[in-house]
N, C-alpha and C positions, 0 to 999 in steps of 0.2 A: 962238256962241250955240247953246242948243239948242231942240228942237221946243217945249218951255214956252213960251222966251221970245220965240219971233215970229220963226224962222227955219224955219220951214217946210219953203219949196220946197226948200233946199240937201238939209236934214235929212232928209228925208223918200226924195230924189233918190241919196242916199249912199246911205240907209239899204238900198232896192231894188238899189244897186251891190253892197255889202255882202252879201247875201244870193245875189244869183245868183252874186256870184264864189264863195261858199262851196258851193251849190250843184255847180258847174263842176269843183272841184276832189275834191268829194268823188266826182263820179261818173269823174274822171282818175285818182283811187288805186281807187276799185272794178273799174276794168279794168286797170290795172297788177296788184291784186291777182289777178285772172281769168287774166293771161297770165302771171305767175310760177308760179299754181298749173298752169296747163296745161302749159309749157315743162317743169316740174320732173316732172310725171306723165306724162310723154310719153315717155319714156326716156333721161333723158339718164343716168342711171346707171344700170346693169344690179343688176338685183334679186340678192339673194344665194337660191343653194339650196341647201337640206339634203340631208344625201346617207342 
């Protein structure tokens, strides 16, 4: 059933799971994205120079 027809508590109790787990993982790829951009600007490959 959904919140319309008179299930509420489950609905409503998903619904709050739903949202923090989406929450959880967007901020787990925002720091994954943090430490690949830091690892990669760190030096792991040596810059090219012009001579």
């Amino acid at each position: 059933m959904s919140g319309i027809n008179g299930d509420k508590s489950r609905f409503h109790r998903e619904r709050k799971q739903k949202i923090a787990r989406r929450k959880r993982n967007r901020e787990l790829l925002k720091t994954l994205a943090e430490r690949r951009k830091s690892a990669a600007s760190s030096g792991s490959k040596p810059s090219a120079v012009s001579a």
